[in-house]
C-alpha positions in Angstrom: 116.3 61.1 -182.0 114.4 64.1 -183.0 111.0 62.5 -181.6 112.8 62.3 -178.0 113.9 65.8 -178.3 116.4 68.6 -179.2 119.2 67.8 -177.1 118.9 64.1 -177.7 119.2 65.0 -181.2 122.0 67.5 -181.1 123.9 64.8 -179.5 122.8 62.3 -182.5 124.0 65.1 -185.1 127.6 65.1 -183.5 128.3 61.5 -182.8 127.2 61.2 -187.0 129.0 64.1 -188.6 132.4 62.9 -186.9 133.8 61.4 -190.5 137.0 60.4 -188.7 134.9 57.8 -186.7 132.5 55.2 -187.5 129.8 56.4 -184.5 126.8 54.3 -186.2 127.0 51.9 -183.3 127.2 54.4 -180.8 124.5 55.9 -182.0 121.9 52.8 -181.9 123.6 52.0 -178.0 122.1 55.9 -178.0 119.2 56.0 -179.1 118.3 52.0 -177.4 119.0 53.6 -174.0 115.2 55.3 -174.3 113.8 52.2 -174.4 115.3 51.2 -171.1 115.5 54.5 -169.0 112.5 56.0 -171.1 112.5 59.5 -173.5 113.0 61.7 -170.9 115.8 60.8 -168.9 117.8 60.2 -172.0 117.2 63.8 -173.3 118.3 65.2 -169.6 121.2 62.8 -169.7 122.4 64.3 -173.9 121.3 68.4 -172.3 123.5 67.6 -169.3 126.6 65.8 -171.5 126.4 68.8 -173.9 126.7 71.3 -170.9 129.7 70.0 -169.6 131.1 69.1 -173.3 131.1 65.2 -172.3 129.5 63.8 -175.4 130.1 59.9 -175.5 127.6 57.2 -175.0 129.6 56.1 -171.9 129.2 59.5 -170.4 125.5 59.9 -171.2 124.9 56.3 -170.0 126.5 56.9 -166.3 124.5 60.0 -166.3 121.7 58.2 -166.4 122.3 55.1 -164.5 123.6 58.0 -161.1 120.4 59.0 -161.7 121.9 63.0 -162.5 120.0 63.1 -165.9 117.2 65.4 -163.8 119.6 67.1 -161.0 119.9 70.9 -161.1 123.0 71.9 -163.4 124.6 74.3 -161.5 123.5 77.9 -161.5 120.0 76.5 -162.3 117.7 76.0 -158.8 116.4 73.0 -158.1 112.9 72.0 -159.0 110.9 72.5 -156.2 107.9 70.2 -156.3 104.6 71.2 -154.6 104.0 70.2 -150.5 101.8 67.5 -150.1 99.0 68.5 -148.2 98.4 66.9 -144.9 95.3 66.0 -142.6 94.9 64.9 -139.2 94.0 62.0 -138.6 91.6 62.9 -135.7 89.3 65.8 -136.0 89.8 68.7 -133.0 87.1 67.8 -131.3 88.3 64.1 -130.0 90.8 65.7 -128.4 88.9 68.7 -126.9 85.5 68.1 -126.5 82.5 69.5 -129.4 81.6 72.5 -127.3 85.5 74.1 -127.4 86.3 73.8 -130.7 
C-alpha cells in the first residue's frame, strides 16, 4: 500500500487497526484493485473516500468503476489540460493566391 501512495495507505492503516473486524480480506480486494484499474486511480479513489469519510472497499471500488477517482473534489478546480494546438490543413496561399499573402 505504501508503494501506491499515502492515501492508499492511510486507507490500508484503518481497514487493519479496526480489531472489532477481521478487514484482512478487504484489504487484499484493496490492494488487488491496482492491478486492475492501475496505482493511480486507486490512490484518487482511497484520497476521495477519505474526504468524504466513506472508507469501505465497496465505496472505493464504485469510485473507481464511475470513473470519479480523478474528478475535482469540490472547492478544488478542475485540472485544466493544455489546448491542443491546431494547423490548417491548407496553407493561406491556396486560398488567396502567393502574391496576397
Amino acid at each position: 500500500a505504501e508503494a501506491i501512495g499515502p492515501n492508499c495507505l492511510m486507507v490500508v492503516t484503518r481497514f487493519l487497526s479496526d480489531r472489532v473486524q477481521d478487514r484482512l480480506k478487504p484489504t487484499q480486494l484493496l490492494l488487488r484493485l491496482s492491478v486492475k484499474y492501475g496505482e493511480r486511480d486507486l490512490e484518487l479513489a482511497c484520497h476521495r473516500a477519505i474526504y468524504f469519510d466513506q472508507v469501505s472497499y465497496q465505496k472505493i471500488k464504485a469510485i473507481i468503476q464511475a470513473g470519479m477517482a480523478s474528478a475535482p473534489l469540490p472547492g478544488q478546480a478542475p485540472e485544466v489540460q493544455p489546448s491542443a494546438k491546431f494547423r490548417y490543413a491548407r496553407q493561406a496561399r491556396e486560398f488567396f493566391g502567393e502574391g496576397t499573402v
